[in-house]
VEXVEX-377498 format. One record per residue (C-alpha): x, y, z; residue in one letter; residue number from 1. Coordinates in pm, 1 decimal, padded with zeros to 6 digits, always signed. Each point is the difference from the previous one (the first is absolute). Layout:
REM residues N
<xx=X; yy=Y; zz=Z; r=A; k=NUM>;
...
This chain:
REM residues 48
<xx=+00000.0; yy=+00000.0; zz=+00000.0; r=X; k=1>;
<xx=+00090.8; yy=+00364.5; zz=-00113.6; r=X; k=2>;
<xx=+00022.7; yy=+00279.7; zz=+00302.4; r=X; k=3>;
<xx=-00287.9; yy=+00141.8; zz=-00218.3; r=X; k=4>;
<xx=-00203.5; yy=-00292.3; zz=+00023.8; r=X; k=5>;
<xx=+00036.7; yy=-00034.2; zz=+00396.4; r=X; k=6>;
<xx=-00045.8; yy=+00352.1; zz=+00065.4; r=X; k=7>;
<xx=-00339.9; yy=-00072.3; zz=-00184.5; r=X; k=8>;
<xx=-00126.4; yy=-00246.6; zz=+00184.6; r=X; k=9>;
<xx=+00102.6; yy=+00151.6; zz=+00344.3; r=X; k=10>;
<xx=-00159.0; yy=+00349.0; zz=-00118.3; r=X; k=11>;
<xx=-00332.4; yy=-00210.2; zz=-00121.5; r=X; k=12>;
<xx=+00004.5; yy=-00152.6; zz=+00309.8; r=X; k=13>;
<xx=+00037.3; yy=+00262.6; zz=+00218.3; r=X; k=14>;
<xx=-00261.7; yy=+00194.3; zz=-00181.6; r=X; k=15>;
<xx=-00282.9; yy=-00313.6; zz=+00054.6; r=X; k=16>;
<xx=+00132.0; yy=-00021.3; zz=+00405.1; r=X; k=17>;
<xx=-00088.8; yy=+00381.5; zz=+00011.7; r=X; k=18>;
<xx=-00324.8; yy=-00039.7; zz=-00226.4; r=X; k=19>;
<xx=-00114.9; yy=-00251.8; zz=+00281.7; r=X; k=20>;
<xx=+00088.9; yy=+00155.1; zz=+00317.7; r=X; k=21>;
<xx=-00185.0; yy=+00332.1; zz=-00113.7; r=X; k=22>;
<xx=-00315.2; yy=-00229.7; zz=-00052.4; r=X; k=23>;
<xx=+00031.9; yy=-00125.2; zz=+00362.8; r=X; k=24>;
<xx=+00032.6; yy=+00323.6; zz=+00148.2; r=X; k=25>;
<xx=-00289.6; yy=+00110.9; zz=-00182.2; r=X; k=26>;
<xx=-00225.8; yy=-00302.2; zz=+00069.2; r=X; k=27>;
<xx=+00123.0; yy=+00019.6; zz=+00359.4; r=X; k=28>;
<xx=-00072.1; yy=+00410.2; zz=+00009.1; r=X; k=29>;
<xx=-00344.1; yy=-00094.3; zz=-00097.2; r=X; k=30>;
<xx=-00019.5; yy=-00329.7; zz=+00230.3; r=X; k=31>;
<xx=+00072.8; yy=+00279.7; zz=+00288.1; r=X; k=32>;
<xx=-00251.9; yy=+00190.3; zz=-00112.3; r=X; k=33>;
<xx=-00240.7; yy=-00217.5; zz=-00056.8; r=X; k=34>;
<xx=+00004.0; yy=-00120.9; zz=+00355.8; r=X; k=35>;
<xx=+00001.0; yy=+00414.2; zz=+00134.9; r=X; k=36>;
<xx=-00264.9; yy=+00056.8; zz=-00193.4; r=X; k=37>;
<xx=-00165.2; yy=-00311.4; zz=-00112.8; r=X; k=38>;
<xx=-00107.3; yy=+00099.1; zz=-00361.9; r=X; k=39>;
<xx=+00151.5; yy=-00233.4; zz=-00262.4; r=X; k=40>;
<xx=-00029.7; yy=+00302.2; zz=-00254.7; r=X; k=41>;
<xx=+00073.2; yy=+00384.3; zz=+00016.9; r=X; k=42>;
<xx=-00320.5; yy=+00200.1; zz=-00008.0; r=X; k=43>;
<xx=+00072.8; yy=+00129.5; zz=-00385.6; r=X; k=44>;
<xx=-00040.6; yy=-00361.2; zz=-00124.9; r=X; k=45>;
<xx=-00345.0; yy=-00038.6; zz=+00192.8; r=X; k=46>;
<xx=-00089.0; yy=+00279.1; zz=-00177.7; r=X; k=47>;
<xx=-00013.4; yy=-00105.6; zz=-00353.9; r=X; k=48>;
């Protein structure tokens, strides 16, 4: 394997590690709250 070719793969897979951690932290932001509030849906999308 080429430097190129490594650098590739760790970039791609750095890039999918991030991709998924930001969609935890989102799911858990709502998770928290979900249980403060107890709505499963912000008031704008009961609304349409």
């Amino acid at each position: 394997m080429t430097a190129t070719s490594v650098a590739k793969k760790l970039v791609g897979g750095a890039v999918g590690v991030l991709g998924a951690a930001g969609a935890a932290a989102s799911h858990l932001a709502w998770y928290i709250r979900y249980q403060a509030e107890g709505t499963a849906r912000d008031e704008a999308d009961s609304e349409t």
